[in-house]
N, C-alpha and C positions, 0 to 999 in steps of 0.2 A: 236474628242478630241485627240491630243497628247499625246505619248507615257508616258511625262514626269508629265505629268497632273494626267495619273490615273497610276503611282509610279509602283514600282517592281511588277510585275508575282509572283503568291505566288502560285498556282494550276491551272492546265491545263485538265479538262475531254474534253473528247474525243468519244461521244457517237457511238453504234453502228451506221451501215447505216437506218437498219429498224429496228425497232419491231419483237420481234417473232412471232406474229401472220402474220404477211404480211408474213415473209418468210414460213410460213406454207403453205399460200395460193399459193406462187407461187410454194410451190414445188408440191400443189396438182395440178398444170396448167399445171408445168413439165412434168408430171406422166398422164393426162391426151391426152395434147397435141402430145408429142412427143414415148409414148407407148399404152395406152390404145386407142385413137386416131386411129393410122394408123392400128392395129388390127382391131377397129371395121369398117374402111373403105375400107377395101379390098383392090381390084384394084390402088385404088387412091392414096392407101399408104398415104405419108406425106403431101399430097394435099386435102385433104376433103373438100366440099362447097367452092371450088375455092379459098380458101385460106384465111374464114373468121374462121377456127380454130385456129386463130393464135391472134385473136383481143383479147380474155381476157387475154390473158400472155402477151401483148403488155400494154393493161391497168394495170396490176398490175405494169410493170417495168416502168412505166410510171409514176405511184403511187407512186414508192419507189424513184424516180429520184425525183417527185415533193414535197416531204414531208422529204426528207432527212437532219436530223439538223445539224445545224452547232457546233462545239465546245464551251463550255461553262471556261470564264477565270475569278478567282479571282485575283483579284486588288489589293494591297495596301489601294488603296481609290476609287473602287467599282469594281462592275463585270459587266461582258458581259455575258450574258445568253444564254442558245442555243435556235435557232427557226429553223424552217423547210424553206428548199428556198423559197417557195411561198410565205412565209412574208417574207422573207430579199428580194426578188424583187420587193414587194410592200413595201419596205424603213420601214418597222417596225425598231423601236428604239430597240438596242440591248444593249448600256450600261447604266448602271444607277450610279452613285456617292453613295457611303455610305452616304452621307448628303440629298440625297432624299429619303431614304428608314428607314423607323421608326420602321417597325420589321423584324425579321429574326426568322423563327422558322422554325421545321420539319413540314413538310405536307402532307397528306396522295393523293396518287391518286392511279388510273386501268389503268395498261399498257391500248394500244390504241385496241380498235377493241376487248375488254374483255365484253362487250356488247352482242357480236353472242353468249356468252355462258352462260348463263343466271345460268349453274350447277356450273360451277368455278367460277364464280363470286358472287355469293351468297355465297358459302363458303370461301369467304375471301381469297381464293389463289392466286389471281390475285393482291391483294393490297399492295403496293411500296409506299418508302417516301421520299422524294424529297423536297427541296429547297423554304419553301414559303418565297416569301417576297410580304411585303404591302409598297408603299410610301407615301408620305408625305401627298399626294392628293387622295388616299385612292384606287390606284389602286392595283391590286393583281395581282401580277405575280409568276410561278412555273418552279423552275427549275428542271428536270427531271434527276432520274440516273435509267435507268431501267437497268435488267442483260440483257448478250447480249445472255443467254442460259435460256430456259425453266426451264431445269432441277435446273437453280441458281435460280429461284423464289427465293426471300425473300422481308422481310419489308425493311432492310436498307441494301443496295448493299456497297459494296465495292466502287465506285465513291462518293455516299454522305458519308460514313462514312470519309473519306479523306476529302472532302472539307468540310462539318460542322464541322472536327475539326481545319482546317487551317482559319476559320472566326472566329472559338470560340478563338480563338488563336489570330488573329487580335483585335478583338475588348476586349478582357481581356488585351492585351499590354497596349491601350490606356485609361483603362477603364471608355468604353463606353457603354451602356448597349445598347442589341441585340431586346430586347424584351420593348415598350414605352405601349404599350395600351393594353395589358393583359387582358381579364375579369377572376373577380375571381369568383372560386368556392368553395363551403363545399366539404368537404368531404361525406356527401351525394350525390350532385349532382355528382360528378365524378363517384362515382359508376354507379347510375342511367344510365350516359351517356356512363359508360363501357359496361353497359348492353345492351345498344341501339344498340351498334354496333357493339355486336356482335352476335344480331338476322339476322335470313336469310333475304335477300334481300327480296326473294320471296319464298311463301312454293314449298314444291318440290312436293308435289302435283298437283300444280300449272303448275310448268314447265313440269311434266311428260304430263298433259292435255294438255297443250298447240303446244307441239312438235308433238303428237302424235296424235289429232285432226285435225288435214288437210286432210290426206289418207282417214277419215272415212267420211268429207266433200264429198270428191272428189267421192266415195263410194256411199252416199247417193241421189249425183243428178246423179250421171248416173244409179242409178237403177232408182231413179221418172221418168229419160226420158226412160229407155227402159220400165215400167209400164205402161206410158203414150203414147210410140210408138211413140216417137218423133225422130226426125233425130237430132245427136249432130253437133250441128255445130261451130263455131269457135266463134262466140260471146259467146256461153253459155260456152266454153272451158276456154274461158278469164274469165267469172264473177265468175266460178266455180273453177279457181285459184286463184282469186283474195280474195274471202271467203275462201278460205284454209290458204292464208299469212298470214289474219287475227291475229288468236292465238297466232301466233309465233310474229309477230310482236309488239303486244301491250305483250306479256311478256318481249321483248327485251326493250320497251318503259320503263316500267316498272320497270323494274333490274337498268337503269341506270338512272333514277331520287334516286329512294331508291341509288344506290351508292354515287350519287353525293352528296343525306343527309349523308351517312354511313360517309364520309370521310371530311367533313362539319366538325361532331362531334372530328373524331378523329383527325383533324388540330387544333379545339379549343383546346381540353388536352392538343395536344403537343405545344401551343404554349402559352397556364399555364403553363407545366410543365417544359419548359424551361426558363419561368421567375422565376419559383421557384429554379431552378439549379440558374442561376443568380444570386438571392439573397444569397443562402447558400454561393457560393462561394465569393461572395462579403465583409461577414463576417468571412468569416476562418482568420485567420492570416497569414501572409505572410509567417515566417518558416515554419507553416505545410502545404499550398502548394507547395513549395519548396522540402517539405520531398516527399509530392506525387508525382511531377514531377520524383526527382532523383530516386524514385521507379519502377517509368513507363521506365525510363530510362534504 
């Protein structure tokens, strides 16, 4: 489509390269690879197993190259949303037209890879808001502003607060409402659904067992075979890791189903509670949003 088609650039984010978690991981690959590494290898120094200490920091930058998104652009008369290269080279559609897309609300999601941590993510520290839109034909797409720092966790970053207010701004010029298919709530049920979400994921009883259940796995079949006078050998090594992954894994399973309901919930409010902004502001009268504008001004 034509520059002249989707009208003036109103907002331009610019997401980081990766995730904070991915740069965690490579900086523990860093630290790994290039110090902890040639300490533990002696002689061989930066060379250990002929040179396959080098394959997981190879996969991660590898990872961060192929998942790296593109920049997200509001429109005039619609936007381009960011995707990671591996779908813009498999031709995923990136723009959409304001006239295919029938709601705009905030949406809740978990930075990427908030999953391995089954402790911050049950505590809701990991939950960001971001960009939903639904179109016409009831597809759902999410546009992401996550911070580019740990320490900036929050719900609404600095990127969506910018752009949800230059769309709110677009679509109140013309007005056109943001929000067509809302379900409504009482005020009952939004409590109810406040409450939902913000029970734990998982008990942390749960995840203390589960994290710390593998060791005592791995613990109990090598005393059965030294009891039993058996020689360990490399299959029983494999099934006796493989029963340790266990725990850990079906809690990870586990944290990100219950997240994907946690923030289910909290995209429904937010996408009532911005047809109810809608409405309020639909009935104000013209000089007193005027007055608020020149106020904010």
């Amino acid at each position: 489509m034509t520059s002249e088609a989707r009208g003036p650039l109103l907002y331009a984010y610019r997401p980081i390269p990766a995730n904070p978690m991915t740069v965690a991981v490579l900086i523990i690959g860093l630290v790994v690879t290039f110090v902890i590494g040639p300490v533990a290898a002696g002689p061989e120094g930066l060379w250990p197993l002929g040179g396959l200490c080098f394959v997981p920091l190879a996969l991660v930058l590898g990872a961060m190259a192929v998942f790296k998104p593109s920049p997200t652009f509001v429109f005039e008369n619609g936007i381009e949303i960011s995707l990671p290269l591996w779908r813009r080279i498999l031709g995923q559609r990136r723009y959409y037209p304001w006239s295919e897309i029938r709601d705009v609300y905030p949406r809740s999601y978990e930075v990427a890879g908030s999953f391995l941590s089954p402790f911050a993510s049950s505590a809701g520290t990991l939950v960001h808001t971001g960009i939903g839109l639904e179109t016409n034909d009831g597809g759902r797409l999410l546009v992401r502003f996550t911070p580019g720092s740990i320490r900036a966790f929050r719900a609404e970053s600095r990127g969506y607060l910018e752009a949800m207010l230059v769309i709110r701004h677009r679509f109140a010029q013309r007005r056109m409402p943001m929000v067509t298919t809302a379900k409504t709530f009482s005020d009952r049920q939004v409590l109810e659904m406040q409450a939902q979400a913000r029970e734990p994921l998982v008990p942390i009883t749960g995840v203390f067992l589960a994290f710390f259940l593998p060791p005592s796995i791995v613990a109990a079949i090598l005393i059965a075979l030294s009891v039993a006078r058996l020689e360990l050998s490399a299959l029983i090594l494999v099934v006796a890791l493989a029963l340790a992954t266990l725990p850990p894994a079906a809690s990870m399973v586990r944290t990100l189903r219950q997240s994907d309901r946690r923030n289910e919930i909290l995209s429904e409010l937010a996408k009532y509670q911005e047809h109810l902004r809608e409405r309020a502001e639909a009935i104000r009268p013209p000089s007193e949003i005027a007055g608020v504008d020149l106020k904010q001004g």
